[in-house]
C-alpha positions as CSV (number, residue, x, y, z in Angstrom):
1,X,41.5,7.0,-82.4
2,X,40.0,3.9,-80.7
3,X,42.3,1.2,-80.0
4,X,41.6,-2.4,-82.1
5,X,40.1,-5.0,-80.4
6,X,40.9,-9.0,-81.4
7,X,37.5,-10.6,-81.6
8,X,37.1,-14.1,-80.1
9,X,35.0,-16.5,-81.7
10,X,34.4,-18.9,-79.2
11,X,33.1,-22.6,-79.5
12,X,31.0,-24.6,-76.4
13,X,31.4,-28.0,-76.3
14,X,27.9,-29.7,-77.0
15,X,28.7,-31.2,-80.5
16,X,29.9,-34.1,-79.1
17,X,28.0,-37.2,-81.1
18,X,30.8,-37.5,-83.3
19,X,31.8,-39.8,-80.2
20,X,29.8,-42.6,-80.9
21,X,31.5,-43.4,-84.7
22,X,34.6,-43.6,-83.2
23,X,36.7,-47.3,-82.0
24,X,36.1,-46.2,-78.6
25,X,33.0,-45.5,-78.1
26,X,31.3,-48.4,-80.1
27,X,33.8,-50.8,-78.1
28,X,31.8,-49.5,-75.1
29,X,29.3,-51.7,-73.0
30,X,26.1,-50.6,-74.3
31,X,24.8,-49.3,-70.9
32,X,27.8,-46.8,-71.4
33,X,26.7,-46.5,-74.8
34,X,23.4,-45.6,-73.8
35,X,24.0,-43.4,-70.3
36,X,25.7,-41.7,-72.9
37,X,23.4,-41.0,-75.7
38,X,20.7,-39.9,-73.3
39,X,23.3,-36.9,-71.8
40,X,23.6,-35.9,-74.7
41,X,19.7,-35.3,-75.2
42,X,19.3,-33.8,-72.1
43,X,22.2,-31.2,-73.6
44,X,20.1,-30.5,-76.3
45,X,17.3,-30.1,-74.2
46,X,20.2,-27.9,-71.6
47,X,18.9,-30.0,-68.7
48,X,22.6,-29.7,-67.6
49,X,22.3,-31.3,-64.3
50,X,20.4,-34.4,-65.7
51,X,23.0,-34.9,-68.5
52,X,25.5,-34.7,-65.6
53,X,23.6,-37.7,-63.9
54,X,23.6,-39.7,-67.2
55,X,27.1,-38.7,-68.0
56,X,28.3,-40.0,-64.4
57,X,26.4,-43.5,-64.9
58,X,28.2,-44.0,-68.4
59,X,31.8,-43.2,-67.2
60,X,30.7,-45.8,-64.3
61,X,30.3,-48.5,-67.0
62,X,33.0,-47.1,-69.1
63,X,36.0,-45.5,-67.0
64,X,38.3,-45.0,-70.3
65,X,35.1,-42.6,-72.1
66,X,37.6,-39.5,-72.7
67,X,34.0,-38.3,-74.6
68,X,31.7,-38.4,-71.2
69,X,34.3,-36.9,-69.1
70,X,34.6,-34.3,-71.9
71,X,31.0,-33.7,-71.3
72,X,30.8,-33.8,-67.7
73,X,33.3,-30.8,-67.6
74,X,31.2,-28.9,-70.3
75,X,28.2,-29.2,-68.4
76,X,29.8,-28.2,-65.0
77,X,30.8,-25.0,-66.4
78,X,27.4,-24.5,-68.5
79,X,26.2,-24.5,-64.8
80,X,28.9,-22.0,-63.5
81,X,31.1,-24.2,-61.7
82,X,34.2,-23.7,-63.9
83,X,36.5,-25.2,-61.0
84,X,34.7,-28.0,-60.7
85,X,34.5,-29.0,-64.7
86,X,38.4,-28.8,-64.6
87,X,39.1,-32.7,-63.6
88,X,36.8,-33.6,-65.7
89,X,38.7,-32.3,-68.8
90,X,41.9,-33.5,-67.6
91,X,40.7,-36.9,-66.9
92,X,39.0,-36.9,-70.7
93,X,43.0,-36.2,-71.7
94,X,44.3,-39.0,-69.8
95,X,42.3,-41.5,-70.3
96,X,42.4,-40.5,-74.4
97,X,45.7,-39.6,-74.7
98,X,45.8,-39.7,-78.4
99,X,42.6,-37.7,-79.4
100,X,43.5,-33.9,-79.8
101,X,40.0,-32.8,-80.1
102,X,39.7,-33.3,-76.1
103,X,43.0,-31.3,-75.8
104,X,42.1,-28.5,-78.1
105,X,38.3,-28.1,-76.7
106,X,40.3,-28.1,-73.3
107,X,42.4,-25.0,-74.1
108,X,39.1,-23.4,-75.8
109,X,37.6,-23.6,-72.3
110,X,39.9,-22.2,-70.6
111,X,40.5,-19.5,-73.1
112,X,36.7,-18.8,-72.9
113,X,37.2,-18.8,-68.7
114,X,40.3,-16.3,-68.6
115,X,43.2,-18.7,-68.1
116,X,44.4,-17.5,-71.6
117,X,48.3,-18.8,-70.7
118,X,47.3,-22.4,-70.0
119,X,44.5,-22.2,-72.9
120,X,47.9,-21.7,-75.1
121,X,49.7,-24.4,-73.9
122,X,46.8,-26.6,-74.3
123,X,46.3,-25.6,-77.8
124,X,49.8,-25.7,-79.1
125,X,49.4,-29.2,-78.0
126,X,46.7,-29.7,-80.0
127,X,48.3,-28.0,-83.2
128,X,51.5,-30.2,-82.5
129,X,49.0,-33.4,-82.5
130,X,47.3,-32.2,-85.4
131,X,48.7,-29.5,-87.5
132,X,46.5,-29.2,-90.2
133,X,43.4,-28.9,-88.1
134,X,41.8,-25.3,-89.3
135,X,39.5,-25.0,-86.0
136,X,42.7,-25.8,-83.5
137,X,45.4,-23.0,-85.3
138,X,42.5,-20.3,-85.5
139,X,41.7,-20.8,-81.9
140,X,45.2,-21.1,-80.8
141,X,46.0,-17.9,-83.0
142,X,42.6,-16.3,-80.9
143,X,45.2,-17.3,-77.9
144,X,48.6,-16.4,-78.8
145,X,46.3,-12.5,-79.4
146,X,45.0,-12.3,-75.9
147,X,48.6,-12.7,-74.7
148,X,49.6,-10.2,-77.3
149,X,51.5,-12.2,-78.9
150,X,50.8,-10.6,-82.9
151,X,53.6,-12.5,-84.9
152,X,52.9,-15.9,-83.3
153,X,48.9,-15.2,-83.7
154,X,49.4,-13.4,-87.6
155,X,50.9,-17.0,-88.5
156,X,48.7,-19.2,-87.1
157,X,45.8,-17.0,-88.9
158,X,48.0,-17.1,-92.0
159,X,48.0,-20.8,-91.9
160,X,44.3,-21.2,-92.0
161,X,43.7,-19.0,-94.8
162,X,45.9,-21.7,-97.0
163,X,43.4,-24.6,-95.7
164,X,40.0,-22.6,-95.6
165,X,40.8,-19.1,-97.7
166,X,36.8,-18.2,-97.3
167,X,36.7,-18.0,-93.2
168,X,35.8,-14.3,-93.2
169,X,36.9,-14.0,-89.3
170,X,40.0,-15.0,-89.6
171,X,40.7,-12.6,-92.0
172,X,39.4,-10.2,-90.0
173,X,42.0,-11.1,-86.9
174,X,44.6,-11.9,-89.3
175,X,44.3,-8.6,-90.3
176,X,43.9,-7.1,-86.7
177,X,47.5,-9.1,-85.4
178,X,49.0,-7.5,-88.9
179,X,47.8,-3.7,-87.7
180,X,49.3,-4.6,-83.9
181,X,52.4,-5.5,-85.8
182,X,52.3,-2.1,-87.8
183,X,51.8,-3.7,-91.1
184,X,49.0,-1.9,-92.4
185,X,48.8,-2.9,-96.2
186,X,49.2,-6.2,-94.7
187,X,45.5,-5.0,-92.5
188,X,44.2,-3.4,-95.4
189,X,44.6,-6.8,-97.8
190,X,43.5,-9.1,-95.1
191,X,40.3,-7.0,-94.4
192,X,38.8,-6.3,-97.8
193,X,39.1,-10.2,-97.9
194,X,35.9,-10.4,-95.5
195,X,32.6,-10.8,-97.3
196,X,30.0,-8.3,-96.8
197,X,27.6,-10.7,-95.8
198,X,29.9,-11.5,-92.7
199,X,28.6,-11.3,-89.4
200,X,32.1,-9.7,-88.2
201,X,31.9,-7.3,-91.7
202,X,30.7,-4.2,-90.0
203,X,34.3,-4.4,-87.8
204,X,36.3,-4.7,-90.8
205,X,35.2,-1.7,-92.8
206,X,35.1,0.0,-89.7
207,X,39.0,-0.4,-89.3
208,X,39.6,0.0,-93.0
209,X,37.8,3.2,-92.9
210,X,40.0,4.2,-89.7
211,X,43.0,3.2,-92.3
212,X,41.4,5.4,-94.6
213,X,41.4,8.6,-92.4
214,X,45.0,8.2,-90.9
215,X,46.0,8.4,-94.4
216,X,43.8,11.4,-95.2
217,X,41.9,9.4,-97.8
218,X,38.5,11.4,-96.3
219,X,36.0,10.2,-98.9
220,X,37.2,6.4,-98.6
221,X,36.7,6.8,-95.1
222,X,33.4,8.1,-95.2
223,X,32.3,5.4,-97.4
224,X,33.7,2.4,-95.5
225,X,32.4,4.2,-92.2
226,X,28.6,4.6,-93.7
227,X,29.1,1.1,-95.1
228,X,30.0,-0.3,-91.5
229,X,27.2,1.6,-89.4
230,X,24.7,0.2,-92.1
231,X,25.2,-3.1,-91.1
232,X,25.5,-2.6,-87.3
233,X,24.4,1.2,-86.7
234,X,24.9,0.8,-82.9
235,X,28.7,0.6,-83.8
236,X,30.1,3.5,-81.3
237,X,33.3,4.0,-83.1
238,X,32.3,3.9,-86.1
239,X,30.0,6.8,-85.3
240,X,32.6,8.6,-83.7
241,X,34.8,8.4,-86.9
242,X,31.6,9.6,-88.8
243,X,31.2,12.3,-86.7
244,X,35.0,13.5,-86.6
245,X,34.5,13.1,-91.1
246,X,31.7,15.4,-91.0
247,X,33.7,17.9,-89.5
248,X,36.4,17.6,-92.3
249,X,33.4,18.3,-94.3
250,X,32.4,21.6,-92.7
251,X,29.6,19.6,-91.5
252,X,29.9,20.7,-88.0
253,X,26.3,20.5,-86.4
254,X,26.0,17.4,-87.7
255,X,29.5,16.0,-86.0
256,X,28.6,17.9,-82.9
257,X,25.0,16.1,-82.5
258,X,26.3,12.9,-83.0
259,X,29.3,13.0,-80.4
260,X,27.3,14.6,-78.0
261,X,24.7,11.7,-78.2
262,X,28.0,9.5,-77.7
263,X,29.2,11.8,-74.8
264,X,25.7,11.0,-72.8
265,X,26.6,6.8,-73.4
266,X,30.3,7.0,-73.1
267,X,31.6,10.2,-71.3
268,X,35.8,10.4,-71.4
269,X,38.7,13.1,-72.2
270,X,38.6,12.2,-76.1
271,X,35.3,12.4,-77.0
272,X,35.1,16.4,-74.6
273,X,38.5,17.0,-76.9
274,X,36.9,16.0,-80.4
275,X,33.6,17.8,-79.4
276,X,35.5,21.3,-78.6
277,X,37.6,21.1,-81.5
278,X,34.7,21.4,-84.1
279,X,33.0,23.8,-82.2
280,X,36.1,26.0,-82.3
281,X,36.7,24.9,-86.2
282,X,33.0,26.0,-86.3
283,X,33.4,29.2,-84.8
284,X,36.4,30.1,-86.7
285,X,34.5,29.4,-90.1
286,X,31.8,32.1,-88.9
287,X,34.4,34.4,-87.6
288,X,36.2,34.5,-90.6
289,X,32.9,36.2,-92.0
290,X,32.9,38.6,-88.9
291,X,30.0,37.0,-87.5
292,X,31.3,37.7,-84.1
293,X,28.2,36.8,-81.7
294,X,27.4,33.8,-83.0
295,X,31.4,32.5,-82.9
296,X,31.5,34.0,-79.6
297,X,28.5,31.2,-78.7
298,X,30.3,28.7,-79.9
299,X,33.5,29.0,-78.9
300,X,31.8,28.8,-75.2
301,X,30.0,26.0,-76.1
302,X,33.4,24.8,-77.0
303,X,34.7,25.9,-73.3
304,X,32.0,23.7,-71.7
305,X,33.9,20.9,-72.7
306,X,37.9,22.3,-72.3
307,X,37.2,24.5,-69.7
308,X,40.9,25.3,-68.9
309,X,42.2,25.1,-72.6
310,X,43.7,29.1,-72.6
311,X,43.3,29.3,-76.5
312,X,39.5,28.3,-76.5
313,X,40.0,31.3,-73.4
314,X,41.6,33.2,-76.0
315,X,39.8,33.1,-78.8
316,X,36.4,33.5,-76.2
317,X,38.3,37.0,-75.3
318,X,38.9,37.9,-78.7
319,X,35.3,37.2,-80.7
320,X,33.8,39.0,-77.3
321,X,35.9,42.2,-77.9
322,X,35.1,42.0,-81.2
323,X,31.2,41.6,-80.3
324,X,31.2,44.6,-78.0
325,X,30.9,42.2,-74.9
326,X,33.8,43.4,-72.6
327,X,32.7,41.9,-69.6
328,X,32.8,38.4,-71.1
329,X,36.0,39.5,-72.6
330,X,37.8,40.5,-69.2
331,X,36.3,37.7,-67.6
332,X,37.6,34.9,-70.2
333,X,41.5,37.0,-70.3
334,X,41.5,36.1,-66.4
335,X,40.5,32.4,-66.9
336,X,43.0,32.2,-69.9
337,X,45.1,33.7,-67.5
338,X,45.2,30.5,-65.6
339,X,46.2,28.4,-67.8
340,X,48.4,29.8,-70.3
341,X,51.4,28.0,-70.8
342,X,53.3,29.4,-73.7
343,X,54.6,32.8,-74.5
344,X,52.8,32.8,-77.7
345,X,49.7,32.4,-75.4
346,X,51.0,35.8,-73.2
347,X,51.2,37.3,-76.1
348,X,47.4,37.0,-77.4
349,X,46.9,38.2,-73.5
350,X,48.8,41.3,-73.4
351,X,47.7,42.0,-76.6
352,X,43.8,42.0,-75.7
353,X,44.2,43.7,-72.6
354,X,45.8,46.4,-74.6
355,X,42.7,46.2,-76.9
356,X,40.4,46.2,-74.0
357,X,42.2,49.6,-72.5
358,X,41.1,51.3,-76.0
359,X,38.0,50.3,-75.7
């Protein structure tokens, strides 16, 4: 099935009037004061470049304003000069080397621009500064999971669910770290922990239904799986699980319509695999009831998709035999011919040539 994805929540730095309660901001001169409070409404207002102008004249005033520097490194990369918002952020750090906010929105930064090994080391810095912080040990377990580091990111998650036990996304990537890890009752518990009303709720019944159908629990499956595509019906995989349930149901036109409709957005080996093996599960229920032309349709239609698989060959030889329809037979035996690989397979061959001959 489809592999689990963490998901990153991801916080931009443009709350930043908190600055002006603190010691250091109202022991700044006033025209830093006020450079200051005007970039921050030409933030609101995303006028990037002017707040970078007014954030310039307040450090000019102020030289020890971690907070403007801060912002002069957010607004540099709002504008797409990452590189350039880097000194910036370092300079907020040393000239505030006691604030951990400006070293944990740091490590978010660079997290949120790829550099996921020095976004860890930035945010374990913050954690060490202030371990209690909720925002700084869910981000820094967000980290320690784009490293694949599960155990280190499971227990930073962990730890925020004893300070805020209602954060619905952090249960959701607590419970993703716990499936990496191959706990999966551990999953399971932290999933049905996110509320419904969750933006991030359509993922988590989506992986508790996968749960559901690795452990052949079919109906729980389908109902977490409807559950998740009726609050985000665009949800690929969850269709695709849908789809494969249907055809545990016998539903096979149904399963069929809605992976080939996946097939025309996201071609790829699985999806051709998944789409043969119900028409052959389809064809088989029909040939049970000797219904030979219309299996023999179907287990082509299954051919279009596993061309070379030499039981689909098979099975295309034998329904056509059956049918009357010896060309098609001889024609798929010499395909199947190909590809078969086992002896069992030879077998099937030899014995449908033999059939053929009687014919």
């Amino acid at each position: 099935m489809t592999k689990a994805t963490i998901i990153v929540i991801i916080i931009f730095v443009t709350t930043i009037l908190q600055a002006e309660s603190t010691n250091v901001f109202q022991q700044s001169p006033i025209q830093a004061q006020t450079y200051f409070r005007e970039g921050i409404k030409q933030v609101k207002r995303h006028n990037y470049r002017s707040a970078i102008r007014s954030f310039r004249s307040a450090v000019q005033y102020d030289p020890n304003l971690g907070e403007a520097y801060l912002n002069l490194g957010a607004c540099y990369e709002r504008i797409g000069q990452f590189e350039n918002s880097i000194p910036y952020f370092e300079k907020a750090i040393s000239v505030d080397e006691s604030n951990p906010r400006l070293v944990y929105l740091f490590g978010v930064m660079l997290g949120r621009n790829g550099r996921r090994k020095e976004a860890v080391k930035y945010l374990e810095r913050a954690v060490y500064m202030s371990p209690r912080n909720p925002d700084y040990l869910y981000n820094l377990g967000v980290g320690y999971s784009s490293l694949t580091q599960y155990a280190y990111a499971a227990t930073c998650f962990e730890q925020v669910t004893g300070i805020v036990s209602n954060n619905s996304a952090v249960w959701h990537n607590l419970g993703l770290a716990k499936l990496y890890l191959a706990k999966t009752n551990e999953a399971i518990s932290a999933w049905e922990k996110v509320e419904i009303d969750s933006p991030i709720a359509y993922s988590s019944l989506y992986y508790l239904g996968l749960m559901a159908y690795n452990r052949g629990d079919y109906k729980t499956a389908m109902s977490k799986i409807k559950m998740s595509l009726a609050l985000n019906s665009d949800s690929v995989d969850a269709q695709y699980i849908k789809a494969v349930l249907l055809g545990k149901e016998g539903k096979y036109k149904q399963g069929i319509d809605i992976l080939e409709k996946i097939y025309l957005i996201k071609q790829g080996n699985e999806i051709e695999k998944e789409i043969a093996l119900l028409y052959v599960e389809w064809a088989k229920k029909v040939s049970g009831k000797k219904q030979y032309v219309i299996a023999l349709h179907r287990y082509k239609q299954a051919a279009r998709y596993l061309p070379e698989n030499p039981e689909i060959q098979i099975n295309i030889a034998g329904t056509a035999v059956e049918a009357g329809k010896f060309d098609i037979a001889k024609r798929a035996l010499n395909r199947a011919q190909s590809f078969t690989v086992t002896e069992e397979q030879e077998e099937a061959l030899n014995e449908l040539r033999e059939k053929l001959k009687r014919k």
